[in-house]
C-alpha positions in Angstrom: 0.0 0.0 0.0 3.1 2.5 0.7 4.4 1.5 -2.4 1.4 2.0 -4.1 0.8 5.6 -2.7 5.0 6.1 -3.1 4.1 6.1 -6.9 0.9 7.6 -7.4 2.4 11.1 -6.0 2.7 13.5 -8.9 4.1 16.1 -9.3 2.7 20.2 -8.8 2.5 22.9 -11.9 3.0 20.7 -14.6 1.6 23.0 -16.6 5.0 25.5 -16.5 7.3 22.0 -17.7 9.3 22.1 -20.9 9.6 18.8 -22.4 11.2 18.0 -25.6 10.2 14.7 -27.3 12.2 13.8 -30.7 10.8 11.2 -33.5 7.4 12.5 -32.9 6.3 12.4 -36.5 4.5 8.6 -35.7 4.6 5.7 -33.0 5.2 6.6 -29.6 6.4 10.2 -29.6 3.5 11.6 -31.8 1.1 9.8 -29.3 2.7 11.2 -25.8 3.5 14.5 -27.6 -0.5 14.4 -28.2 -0.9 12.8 -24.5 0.7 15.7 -22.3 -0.3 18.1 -24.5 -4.2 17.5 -22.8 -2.2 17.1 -19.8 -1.5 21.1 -20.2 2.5 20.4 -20.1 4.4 23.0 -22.3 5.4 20.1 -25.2 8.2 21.0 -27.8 7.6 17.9 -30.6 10.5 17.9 -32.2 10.4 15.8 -36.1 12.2 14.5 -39.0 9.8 16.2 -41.8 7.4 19.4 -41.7 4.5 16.9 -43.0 4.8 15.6 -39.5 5.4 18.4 -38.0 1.9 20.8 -39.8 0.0 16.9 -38.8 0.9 17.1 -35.5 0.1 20.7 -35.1 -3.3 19.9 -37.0 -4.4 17.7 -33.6 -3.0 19.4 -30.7 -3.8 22.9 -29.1 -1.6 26.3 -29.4 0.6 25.5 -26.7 2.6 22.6 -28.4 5.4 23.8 -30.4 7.3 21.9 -33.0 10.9 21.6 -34.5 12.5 20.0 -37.2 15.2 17.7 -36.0 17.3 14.9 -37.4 19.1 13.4 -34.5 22.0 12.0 -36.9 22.8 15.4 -38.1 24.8 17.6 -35.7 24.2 20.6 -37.1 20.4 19.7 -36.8 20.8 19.0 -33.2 22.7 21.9 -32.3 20.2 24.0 -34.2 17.1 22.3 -32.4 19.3 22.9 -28.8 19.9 26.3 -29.6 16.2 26.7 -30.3 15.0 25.1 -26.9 16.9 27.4 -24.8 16.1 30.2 -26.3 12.0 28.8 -25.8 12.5 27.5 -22.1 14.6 30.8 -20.8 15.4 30.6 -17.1 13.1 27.8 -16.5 15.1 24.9 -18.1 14.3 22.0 -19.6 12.2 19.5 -17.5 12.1 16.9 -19.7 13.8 15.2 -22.2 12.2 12.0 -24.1 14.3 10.3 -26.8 12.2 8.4 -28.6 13.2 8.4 -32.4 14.2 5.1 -33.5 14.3 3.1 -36.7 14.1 -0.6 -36.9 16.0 -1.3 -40.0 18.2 -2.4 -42.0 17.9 -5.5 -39.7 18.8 -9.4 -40.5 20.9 -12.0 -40.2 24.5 -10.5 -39.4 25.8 -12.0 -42.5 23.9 -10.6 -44.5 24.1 -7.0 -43.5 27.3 -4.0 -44.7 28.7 -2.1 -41.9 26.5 0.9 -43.3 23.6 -1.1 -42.1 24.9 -1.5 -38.5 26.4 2.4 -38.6 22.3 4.0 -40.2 20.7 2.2 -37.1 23.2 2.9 -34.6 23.3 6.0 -36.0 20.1 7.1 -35.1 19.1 4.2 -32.2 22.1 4.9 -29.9 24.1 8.3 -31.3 21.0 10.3 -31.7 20.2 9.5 -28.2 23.8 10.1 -26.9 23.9 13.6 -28.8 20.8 15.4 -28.3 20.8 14.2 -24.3 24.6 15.9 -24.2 23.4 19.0 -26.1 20.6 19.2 -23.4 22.0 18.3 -20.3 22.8 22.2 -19.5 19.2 22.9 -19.7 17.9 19.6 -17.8 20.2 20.0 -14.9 19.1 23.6 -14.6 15.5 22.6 -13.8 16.6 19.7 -11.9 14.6 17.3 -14.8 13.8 13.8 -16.5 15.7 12.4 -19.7 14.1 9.3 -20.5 15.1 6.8 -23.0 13.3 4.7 -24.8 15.1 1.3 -25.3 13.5 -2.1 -26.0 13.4 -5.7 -24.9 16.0 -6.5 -27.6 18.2 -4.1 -25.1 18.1 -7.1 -22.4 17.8 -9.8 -24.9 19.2 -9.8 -28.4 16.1 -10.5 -30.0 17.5 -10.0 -33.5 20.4 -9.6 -35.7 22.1 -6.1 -37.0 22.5 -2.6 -34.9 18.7 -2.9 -33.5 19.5 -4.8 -30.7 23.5 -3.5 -30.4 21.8 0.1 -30.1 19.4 -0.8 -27.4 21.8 -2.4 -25.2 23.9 0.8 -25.7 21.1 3.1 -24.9 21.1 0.5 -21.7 24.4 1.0 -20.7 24.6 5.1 -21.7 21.9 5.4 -19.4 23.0 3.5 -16.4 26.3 5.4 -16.5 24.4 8.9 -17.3 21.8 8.1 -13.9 24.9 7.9 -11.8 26.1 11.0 -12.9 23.1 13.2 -12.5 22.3 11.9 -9.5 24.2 14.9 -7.3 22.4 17.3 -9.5 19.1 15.8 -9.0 18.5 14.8 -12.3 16.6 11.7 -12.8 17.3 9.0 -15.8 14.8 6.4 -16.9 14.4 3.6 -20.1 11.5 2.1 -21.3 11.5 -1.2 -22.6 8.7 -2.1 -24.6 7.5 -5.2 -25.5 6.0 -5.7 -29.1 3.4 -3.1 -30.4 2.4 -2.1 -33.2 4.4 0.6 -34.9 6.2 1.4 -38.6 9.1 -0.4 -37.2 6.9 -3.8 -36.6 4.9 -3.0 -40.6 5.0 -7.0 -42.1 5.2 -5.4 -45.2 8.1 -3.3 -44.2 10.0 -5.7 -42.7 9.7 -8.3 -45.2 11.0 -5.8 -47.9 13.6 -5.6 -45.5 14.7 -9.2 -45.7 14.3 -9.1 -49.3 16.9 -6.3 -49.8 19.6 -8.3 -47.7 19.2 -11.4 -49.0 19.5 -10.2 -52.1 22.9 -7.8 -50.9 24.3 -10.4 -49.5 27.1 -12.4 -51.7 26.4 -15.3 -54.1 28.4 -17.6 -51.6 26.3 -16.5 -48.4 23.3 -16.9 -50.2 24.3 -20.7 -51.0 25.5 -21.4 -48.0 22.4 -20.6 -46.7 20.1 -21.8 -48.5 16.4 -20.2 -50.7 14.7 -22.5 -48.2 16.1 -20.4 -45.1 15.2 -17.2 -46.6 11.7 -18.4 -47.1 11.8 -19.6 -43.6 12.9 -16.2 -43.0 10.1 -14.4 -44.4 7.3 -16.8 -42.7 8.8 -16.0 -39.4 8.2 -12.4 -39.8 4.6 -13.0 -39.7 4.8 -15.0 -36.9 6.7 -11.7 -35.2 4.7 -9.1 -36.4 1.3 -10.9 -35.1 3.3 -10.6 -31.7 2.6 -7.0 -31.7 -0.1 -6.0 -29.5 -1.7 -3.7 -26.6 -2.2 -0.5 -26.6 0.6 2.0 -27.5 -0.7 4.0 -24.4 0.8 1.2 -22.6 3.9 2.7 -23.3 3.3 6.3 -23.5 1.9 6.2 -19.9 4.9 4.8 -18.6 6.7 7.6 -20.2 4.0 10.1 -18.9 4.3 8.1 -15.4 8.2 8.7 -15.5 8.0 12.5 -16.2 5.0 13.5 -13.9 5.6 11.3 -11.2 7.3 13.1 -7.2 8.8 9.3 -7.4 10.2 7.4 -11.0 10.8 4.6 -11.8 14.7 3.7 -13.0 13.2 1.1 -15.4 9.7 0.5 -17.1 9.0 -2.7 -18.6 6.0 -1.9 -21.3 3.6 -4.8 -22.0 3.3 -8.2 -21.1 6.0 -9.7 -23.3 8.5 -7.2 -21.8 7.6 -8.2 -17.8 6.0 -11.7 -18.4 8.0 -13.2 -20.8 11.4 -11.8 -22.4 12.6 -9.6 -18.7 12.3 -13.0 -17.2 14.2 -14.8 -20.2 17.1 -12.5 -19.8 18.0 -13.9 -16.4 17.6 -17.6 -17.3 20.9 -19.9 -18.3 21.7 -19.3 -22.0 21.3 -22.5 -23.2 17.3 -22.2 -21.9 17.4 -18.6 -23.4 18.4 -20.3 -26.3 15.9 -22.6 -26.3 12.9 -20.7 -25.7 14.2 -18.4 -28.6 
């Protein structure tokens, strides 16, 4: 019961927080940038196109603001960091959510180019690194939240190529940056969601995906392999996709819980793969990992 009431305390005048969320052109950042916008929180949306940016705008009141940011460009991020203090003044930044993510290029390892590991990486674990050290001056100023959104494939690796090397990097950046902030009274928190559906779980999309490797990958990895493993390949993405389910709000109110909460959590498992299933599975022997996988 103390518990209970521990994390039910939220917090007073949310209505005067700053809180930046990047990649909120779709999935989960469009949906809590729409979330604590009715929650009267002072939202800077930050996205990769102005489509996204004029749609957003379109279903959200006057006080949301957006910017244009790609979090693999630097000059972009400096620009968008430049353009938040300027917005939050003395006040600071309360919060920082760093939700943009991409799910591919993603396949077997062998069938990937290092550009394929670098353009997920790039944005999955850089972008986060980057725009939370371009920030940091404004969050520790108003004592704040960075949250970062990591996965289940950053406990266990789920799948091949950067996906699941960014997440556990997004992991370990945050662990390190939570000690750091904690004499400045800054608090750091990941969510791991489970599977939902977003672009980055689209069959279509993903099966395109495998199609493009397969076919990049050499004659002699493609024999060795086999047209029957590919196919294999393909049918197992459907078996993957039809895993994604719930609610997005599932994860978005953790994120909501993790800015407006007196008390925070250090880590939010999302969904009932993430705590039932794959959280478990990630502190099980590896050859009964292995197994279950």
């Amino acid at each position: 019961m103390g518990s209970s009431h521990r994390q039910s305390q939220i917090l007073e005048n949310l209505s005067d927080k700053y809180v930046l969320i990047t990649g909120c052109d779709s999935g989960f950042g469009n949906l809590l940038a729409k979330q604590l916008d009715r929650r009267g929180m002072r939202v800077l949306a930050a996205c990769l196109t102005e489509k996204g940016a004029e749609n957003l705008k379109k279903e959200t009141s006057s006080r949301l603001q957006t910017v244009i940011l790609d979090v693999t460009d630097s000059k972009s991020v400096s620009s968008a960091a430049k353009w938040v203090a300027t917005t939050v003044k003395d006040k600071g930044l309360w919060g920082l959510v760093n939700s943009a993510g991409i799910g591919i290029p993603s396949c077997n390892n062998e069938w990937l180019t290092k550009d394929d590991f670098l353009k997920v990486l790039n944005v999955n674990l850089l972008g986060v690194i980057e725009v939370s050290l371009s920030l940091l001056p404004l969050i520790r100023k108003a004592r704040g939240r960075v949250i970062n959104v990591s996965s289940v494939a950053g406990r266990v690796a789920i799948c091949s190529g950067g996906y699941s090397l960014a997440k556990y990097g997004v992991e370990s950046f945050s662990d390190s940056l939570r000690r750091e902030m904690l004499s400045f009274g800054v608090n750091v928190c990941i969510i791991e969601p489970g599977f939902f559906s977003t672009q980055i779980t689209s069959t279509k999309l993903q099966k395109q995906n495998v199609k493009h490797c397969w076919e990049q990958a050499t004659e002699e990895v493609r024999k060795s392999y086999g047209i029957e493993y590919f196919e294999k390949n393909c049918k197992f993405i459907d078996v993957i996709c039809s895993r994604s389910s719930g609610k997005l709000t599932t994860v978005t109110d953790c994120m909501e819980h993790a800015l407006t909460a007196v008390h925070p959590w250090t880590r939010y498992s999302a969904g009932p793969y993430a705590k039932f299933f794959y959280m478990p599975l990630s502190y099980l022997p590896t050859c009964v990992a292995d197994y279950m996988l």
